[in-house]
N, C-alpha and C positions, 0 to 999 in steps of 0.2 A: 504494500500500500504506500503511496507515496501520496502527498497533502500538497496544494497548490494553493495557497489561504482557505476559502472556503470549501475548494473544491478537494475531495478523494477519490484519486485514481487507484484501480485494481491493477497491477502488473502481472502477467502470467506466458512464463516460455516455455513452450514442451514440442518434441521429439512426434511427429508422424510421418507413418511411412505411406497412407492413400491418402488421394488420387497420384501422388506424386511425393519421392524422400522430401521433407524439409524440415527447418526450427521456423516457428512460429511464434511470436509475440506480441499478445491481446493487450491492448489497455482499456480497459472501462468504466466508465461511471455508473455507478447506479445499477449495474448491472446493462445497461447499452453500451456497444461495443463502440470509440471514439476512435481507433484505427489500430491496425494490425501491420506486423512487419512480417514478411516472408523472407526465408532465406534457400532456395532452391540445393538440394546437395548432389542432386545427377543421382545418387545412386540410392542402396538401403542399407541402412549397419547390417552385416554379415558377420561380424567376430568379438568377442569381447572386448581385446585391444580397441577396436572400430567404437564400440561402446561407450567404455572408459574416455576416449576421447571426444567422442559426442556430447559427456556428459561436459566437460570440462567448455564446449564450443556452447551450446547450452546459457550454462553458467556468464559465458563471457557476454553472449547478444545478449543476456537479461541484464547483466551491469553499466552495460553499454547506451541502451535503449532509457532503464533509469538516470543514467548521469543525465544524458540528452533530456527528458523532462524535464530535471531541476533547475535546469538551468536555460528552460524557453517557456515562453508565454502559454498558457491553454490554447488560447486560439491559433497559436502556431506550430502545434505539437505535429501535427503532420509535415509541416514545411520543414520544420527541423531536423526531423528523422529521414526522410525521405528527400531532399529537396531539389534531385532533377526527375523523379520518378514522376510527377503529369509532364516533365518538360519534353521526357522523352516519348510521351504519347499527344505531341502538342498542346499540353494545358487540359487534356479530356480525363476525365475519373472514371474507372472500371465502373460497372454495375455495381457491382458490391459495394465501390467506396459512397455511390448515391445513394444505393438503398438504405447505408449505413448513417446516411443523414436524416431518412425518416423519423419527424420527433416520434416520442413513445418508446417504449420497452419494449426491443423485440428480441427472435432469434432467427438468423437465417443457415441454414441446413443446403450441405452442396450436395445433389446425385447426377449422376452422369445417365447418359439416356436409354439406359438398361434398368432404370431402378434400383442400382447401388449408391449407398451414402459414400461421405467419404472417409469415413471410419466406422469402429464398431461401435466407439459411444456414442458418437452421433446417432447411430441407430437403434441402440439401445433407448438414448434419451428420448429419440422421435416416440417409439414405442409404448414408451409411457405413455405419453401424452395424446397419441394417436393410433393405440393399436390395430381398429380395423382401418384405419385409411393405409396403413402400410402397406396390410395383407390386397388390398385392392388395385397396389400401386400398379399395376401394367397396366390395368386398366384407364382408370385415370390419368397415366404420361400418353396414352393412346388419344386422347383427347384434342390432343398435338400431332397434325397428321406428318408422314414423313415423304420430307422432301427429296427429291432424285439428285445425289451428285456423289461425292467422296465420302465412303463413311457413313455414319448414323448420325443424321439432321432432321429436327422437326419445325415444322412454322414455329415462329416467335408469337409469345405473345402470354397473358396472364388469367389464369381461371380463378374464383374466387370457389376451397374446397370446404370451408368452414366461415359461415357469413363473420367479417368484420374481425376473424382470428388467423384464417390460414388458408395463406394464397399462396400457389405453386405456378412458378414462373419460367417459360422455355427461352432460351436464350439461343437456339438453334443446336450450338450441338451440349449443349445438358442446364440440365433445370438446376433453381432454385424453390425449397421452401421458405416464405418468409412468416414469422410464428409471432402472431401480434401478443404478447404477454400483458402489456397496460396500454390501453391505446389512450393518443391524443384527443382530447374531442375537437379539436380544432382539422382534423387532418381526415383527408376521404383518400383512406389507404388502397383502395382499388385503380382509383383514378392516377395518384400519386407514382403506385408502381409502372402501371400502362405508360404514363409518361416518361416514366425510366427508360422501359425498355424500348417503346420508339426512337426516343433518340440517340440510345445506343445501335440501334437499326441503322440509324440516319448516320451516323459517325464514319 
């Protein structure tokens, strides 16, 4: 936890090997996710030695990433950490980094277009919280029809599968769930995403 005057940030770095090896580190408030650092590794720890040193790389992004906060402003905690990362996508913010602007308490949930998350907790957690929509899921990613070219691609675009709580979003080639936990009343979260994803369409 790290305290910015009034504000407290959650810090948290950990080790996954799906959809792809990497270290990851969440910072949040309140339980909303304020931004995430990826570190892509190519590969998956294969050895203990491989381990042991992961744990130690780990370690270092997480002390790294805290100094970085202490010493930048909340509203610039992303420019800080990151600060040619939109430059090298022209100034554009992934999906995820918009979605991750939606006021409210959410969670977003990554699966690929086969109906796998991107981890076991992830799906254990969905689980909980939605066990027959899981069991449904081919069903419902079907809902997204597939488009002819390289690969598994479905239309873009956003179904609402539980009203005003949980919308599942195709991004062509793999969905998001986004998991509305406390919503805004101020914010018409269907509208808000469909506008996401157009204009990441349009991008």
């Amino acid at each position: 936890m790290v305290k910015k005057g009034q504000v407290a940030l959650q810090i948290q770095t950990e080790y996954a090997h799906r959809p792809m090896p990497r270290i990851t580190t969440t910072i949040q408030e309140k339980g909303r996710v304020v931004h995430k650092v990826e570190r892509n590794l190519g590969r998956a720890i294969e050895s203990i030695e491989e381990k042991n040193r992961m744990e130690q790389s780990i370690k270092r992004q997480h002390t790294e990433v805290i100094s970085i906060i202490k010493r930048s402003q909340i509203a610039d905690i992303a420019a800080a950490i990151e600060p040619d990362k939109k430059a090298a996508r022209g100034g554009r913010l992934s999906i995820v980094e918009q979605l991750q602007r939606i006021p409210g308490i959410h969670r977003i949930y990554h699966v690929d277009n086969e109906g796998n998350f991107s981890d076991a907790d992830a799906t254990n957690e969905f689980k909980r919280n939605f066990g027959p929509i899981l069991k449904g899921l081919p069903e419902i990613i079907d809902i997204f029809s597939l488009v002819p070219g390289v690969g598994i691609t479905r239309e873009r675009g956003v179904y609402e599968v539980e009203r005003s709580k949980l919308y599942l979003i195709s991004e062509g080639s793999h969905f998001y769930f986004f998991y509305v936990l406390r919503a805004d009343s101020g914010v018409e979260y269907e509208k808000d995403i469909n506008d996401i994803v157009s204009s990441t369409a349009r991008s």
